[in-house]
LOTORFI-487526 format. One record per residue: residue number from 0; x, y, z of N, C-alpha, C, CB in turn; residue in one letter. Coordinates in nm, 2 decimals. Atoms other than C-alpha are relative to their C-alpha. Last residue first. Glycine has a CB too. Layout:
N
ATOM;NUM;X;Y;Z;X;Y;Z;X;Y;Z;X;Y;Z;A
...
end
This chain:
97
ATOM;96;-0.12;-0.10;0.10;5.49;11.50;5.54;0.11;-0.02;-0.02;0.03;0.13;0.03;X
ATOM;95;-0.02;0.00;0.12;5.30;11.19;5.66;0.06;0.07;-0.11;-0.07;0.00;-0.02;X
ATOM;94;-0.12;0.10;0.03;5.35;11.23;6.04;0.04;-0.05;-0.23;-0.08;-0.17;0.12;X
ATOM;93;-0.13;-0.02;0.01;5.15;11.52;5.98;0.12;-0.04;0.01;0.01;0.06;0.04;X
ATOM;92;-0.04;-0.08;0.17;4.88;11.37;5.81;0.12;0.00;0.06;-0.08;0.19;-0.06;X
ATOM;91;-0.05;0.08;0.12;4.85;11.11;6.13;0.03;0.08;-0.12;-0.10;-0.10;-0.04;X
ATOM;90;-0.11;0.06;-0.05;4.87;11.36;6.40;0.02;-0.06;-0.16;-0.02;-0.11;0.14;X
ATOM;89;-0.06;-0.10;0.06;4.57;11.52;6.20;0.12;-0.02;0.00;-0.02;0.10;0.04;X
ATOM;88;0.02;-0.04;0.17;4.35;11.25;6.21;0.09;0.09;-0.07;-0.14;0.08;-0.04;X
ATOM;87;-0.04;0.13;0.06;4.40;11.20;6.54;0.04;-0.01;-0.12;-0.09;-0.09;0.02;X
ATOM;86;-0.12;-0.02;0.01;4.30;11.53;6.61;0.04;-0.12;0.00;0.05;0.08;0.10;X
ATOM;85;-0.02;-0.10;0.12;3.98;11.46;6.46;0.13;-0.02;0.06;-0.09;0.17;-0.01;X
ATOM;84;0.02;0.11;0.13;3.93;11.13;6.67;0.07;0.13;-0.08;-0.19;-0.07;-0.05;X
ATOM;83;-0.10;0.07;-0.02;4.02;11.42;7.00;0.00;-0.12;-0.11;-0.01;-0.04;0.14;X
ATOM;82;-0.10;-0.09;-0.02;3.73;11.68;6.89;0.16;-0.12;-0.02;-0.03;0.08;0.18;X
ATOM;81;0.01;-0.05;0.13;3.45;11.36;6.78;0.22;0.10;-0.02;-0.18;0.14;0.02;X
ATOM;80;-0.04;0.15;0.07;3.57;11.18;7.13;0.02;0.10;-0.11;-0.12;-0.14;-0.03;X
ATOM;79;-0.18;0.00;-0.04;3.54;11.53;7.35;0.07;-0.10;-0.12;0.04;-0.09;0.19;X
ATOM;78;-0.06;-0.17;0.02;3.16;11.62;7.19;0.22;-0.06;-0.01;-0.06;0.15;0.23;X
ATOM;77;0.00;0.03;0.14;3.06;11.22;7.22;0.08;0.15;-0.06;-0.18;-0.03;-0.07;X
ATOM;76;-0.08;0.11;0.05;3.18;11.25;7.59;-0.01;-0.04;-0.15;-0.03;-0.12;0.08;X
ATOM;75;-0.10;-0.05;-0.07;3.01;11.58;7.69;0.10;-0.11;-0.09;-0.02;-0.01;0.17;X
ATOM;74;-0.03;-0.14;0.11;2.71;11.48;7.52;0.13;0.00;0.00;-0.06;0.16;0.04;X
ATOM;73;-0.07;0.06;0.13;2.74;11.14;7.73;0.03;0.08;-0.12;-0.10;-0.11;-0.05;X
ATOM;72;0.04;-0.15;0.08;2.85;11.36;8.07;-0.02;-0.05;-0.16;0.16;0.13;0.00;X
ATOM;71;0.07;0.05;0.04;2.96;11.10;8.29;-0.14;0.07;-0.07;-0.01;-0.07;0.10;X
ATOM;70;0.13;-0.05;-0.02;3.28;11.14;8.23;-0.16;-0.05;-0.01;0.00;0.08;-0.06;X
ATOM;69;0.11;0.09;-0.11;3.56;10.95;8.18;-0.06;0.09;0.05;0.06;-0.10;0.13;X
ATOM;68;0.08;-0.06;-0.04;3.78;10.99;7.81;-0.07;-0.09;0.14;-0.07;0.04;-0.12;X
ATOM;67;0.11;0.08;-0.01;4.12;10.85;7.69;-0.13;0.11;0.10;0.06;-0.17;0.09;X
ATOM;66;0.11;-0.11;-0.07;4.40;11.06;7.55;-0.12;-0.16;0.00;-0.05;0.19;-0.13;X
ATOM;65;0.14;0.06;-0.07;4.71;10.95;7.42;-0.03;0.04;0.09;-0.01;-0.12;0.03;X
ATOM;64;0.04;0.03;-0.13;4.90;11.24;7.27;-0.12;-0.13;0.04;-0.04;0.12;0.05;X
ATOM;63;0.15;0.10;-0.02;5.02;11.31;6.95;0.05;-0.02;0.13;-0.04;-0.18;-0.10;X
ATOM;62;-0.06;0.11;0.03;5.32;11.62;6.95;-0.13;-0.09;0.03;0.15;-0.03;0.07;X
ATOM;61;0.00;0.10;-0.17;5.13;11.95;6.97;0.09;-0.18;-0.06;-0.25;-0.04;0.08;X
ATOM;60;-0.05;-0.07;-0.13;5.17;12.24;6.75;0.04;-0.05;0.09;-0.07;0.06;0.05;X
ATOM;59;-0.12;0.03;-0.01;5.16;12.08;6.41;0.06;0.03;0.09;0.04;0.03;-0.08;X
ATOM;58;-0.14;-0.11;0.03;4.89;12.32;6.32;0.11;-0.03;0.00;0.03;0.10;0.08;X
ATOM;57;0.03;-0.07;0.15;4.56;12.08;6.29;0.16;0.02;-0.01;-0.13;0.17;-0.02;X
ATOM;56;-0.05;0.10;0.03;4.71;11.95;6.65;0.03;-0.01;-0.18;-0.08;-0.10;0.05;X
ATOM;55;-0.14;0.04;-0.01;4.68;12.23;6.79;0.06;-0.10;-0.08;0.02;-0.04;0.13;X
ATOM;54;-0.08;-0.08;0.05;4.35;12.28;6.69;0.18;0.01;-0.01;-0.06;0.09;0.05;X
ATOM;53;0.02;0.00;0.10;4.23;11.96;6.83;0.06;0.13;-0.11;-0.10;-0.04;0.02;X
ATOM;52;-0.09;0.13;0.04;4.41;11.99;7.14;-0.02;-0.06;-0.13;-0.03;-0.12;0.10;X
ATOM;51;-0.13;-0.06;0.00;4.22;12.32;7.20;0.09;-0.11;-0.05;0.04;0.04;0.15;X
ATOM;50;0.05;-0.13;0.15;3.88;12.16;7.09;0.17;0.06;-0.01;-0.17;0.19;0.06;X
ATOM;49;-0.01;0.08;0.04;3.97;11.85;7.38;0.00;0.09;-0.15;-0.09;-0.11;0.06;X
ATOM;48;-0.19;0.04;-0.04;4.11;12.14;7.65;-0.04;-0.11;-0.14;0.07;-0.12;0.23;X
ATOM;47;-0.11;-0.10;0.01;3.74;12.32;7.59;0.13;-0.07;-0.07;0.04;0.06;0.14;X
ATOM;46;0.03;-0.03;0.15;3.54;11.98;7.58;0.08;0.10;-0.05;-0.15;0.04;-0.02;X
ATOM;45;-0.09;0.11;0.09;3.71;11.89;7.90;-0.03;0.02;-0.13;-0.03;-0.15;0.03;X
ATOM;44;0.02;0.13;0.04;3.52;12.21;8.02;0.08;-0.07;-0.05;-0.08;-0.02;-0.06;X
ATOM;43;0.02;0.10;0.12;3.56;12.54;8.10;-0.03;-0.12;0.05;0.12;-0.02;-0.08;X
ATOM;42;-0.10;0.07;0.01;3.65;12.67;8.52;0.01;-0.07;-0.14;0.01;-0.08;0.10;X
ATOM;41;-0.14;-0.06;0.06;3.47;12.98;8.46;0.13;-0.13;0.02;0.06;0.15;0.12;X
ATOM;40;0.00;-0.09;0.14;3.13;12.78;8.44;0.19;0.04;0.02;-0.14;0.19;0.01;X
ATOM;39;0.01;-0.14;0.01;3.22;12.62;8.81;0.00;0.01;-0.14;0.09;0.08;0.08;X
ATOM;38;0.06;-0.06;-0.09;3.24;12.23;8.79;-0.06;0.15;-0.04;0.09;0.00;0.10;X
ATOM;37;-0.12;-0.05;-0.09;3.49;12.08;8.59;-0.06;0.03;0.07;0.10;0.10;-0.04;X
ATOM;36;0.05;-0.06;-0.12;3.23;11.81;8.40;0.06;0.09;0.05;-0.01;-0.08;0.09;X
ATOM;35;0.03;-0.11;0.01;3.37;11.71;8.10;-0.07;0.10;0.06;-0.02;0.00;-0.07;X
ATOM;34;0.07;-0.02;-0.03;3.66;11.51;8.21;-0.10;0.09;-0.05;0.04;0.00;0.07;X
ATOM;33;0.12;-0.13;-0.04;3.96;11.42;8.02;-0.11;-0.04;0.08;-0.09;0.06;-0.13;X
ATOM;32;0.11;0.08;-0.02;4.23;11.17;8.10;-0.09;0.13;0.01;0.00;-0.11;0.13;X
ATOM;31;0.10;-0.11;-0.04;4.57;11.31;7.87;-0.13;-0.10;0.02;-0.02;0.14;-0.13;X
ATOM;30;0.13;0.09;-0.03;4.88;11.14;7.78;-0.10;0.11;0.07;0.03;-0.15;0.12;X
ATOM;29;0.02;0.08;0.07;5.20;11.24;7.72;-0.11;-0.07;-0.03;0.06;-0.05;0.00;X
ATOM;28;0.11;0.09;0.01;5.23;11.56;7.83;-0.01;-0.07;-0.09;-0.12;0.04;0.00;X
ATOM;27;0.01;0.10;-0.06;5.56;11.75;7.88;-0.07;-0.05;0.05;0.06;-0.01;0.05;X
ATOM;26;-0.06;0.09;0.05;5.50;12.02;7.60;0.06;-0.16;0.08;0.09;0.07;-0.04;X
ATOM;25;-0.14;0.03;-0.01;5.47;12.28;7.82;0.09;-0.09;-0.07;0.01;-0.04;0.10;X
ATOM;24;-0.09;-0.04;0.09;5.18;12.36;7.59;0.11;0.02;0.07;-0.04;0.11;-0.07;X
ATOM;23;-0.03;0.07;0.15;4.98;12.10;7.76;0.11;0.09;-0.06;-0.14;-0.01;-0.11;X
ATOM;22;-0.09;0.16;-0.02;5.01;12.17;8.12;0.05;-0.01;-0.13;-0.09;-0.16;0.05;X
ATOM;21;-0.12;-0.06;-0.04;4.87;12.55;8.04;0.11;-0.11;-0.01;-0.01;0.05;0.13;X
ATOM;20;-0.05;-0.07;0.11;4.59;12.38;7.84;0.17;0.08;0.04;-0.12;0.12;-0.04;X
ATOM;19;0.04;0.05;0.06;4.50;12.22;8.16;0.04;-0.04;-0.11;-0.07;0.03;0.01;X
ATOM;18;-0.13;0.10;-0.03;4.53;12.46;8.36;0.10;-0.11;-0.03;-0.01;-0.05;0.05;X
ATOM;17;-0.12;-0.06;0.04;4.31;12.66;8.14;0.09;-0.08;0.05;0.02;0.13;0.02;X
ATOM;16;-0.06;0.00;0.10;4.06;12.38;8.13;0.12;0.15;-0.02;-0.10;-0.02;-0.11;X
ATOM;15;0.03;-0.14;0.10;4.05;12.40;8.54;0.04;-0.05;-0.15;0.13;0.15;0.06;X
ATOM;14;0.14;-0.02;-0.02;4.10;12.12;8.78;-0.07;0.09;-0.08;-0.01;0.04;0.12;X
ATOM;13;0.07;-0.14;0.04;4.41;11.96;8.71;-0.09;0.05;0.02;-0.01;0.03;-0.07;X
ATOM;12;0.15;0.01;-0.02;4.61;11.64;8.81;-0.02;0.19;-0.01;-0.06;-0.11;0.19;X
ATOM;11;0.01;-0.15;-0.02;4.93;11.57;8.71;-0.14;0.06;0.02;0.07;0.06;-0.11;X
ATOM;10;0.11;-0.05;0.03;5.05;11.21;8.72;-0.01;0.10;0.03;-0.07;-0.06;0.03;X
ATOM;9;0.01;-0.19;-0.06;5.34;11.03;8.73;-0.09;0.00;-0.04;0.09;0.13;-0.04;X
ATOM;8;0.14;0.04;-0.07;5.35;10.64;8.60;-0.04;0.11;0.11;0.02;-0.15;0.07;X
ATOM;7;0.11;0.16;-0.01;5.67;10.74;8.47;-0.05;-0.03;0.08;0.03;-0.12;-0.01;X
ATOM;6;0.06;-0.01;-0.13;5.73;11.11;8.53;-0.06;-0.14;-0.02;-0.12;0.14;0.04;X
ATOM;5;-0.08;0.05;-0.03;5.98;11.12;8.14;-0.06;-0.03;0.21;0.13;0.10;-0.06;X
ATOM;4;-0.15;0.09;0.06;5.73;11.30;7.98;0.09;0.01;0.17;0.12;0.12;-0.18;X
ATOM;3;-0.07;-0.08;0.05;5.39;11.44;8.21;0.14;-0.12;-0.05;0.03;0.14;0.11;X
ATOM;2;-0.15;0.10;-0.11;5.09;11.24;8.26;0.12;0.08;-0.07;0.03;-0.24;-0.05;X
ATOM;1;-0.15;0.03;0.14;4.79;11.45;8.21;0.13;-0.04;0.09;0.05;0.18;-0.10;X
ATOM;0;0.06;0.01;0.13;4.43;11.56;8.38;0.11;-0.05;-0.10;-0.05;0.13;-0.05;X
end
């Protein structure tokens, strides 16, 4: 689900949104391919990890990340966009302080 700093053209694959979320607040993700499919209920959703990444981002928590979406989930995919545009939005303030 995410490419980790300095693993050029590395990749980290995930199956779970906590996993997911776990990757992320190591701080070595630079990039993120959601899904909003995971499967099993207890595994969340890409929508989860894309709401989480949006809060985070509000707070100043997470450094920007490119993020592109592939599901074939179109709810799923307007849900993740909305979440991940927002944090966009936020990156940019806080580069503005």
């Amino acid at each position: 689900m995410g490419r980790q700093k300095g693993a050029s053209g590395s990749e980290t694959w995930v199956k779970t949104a906590p996993e997911a979320i776990s990757l992320l607040e190591s701080g070595n993700v630079v990039s993120i391919s959601l899904d909003h499919d995971l499967g099993l209920p207890e595994n969340g959703s890409g929508y989860d990890v894309a709401k989480w990444i949006e809060e985070q981002a509000y707070h100043g928590n997470l450094p920007r990340l490119q993020w592109q979406l592939h599901s074939d989930n179109p709810v799923g995919v307007k849900n993740m966009r909305a979440a991940l545009e927002q944090a966009n939005k936020f990156w940019e303030q806080n580069e503005l302080v």
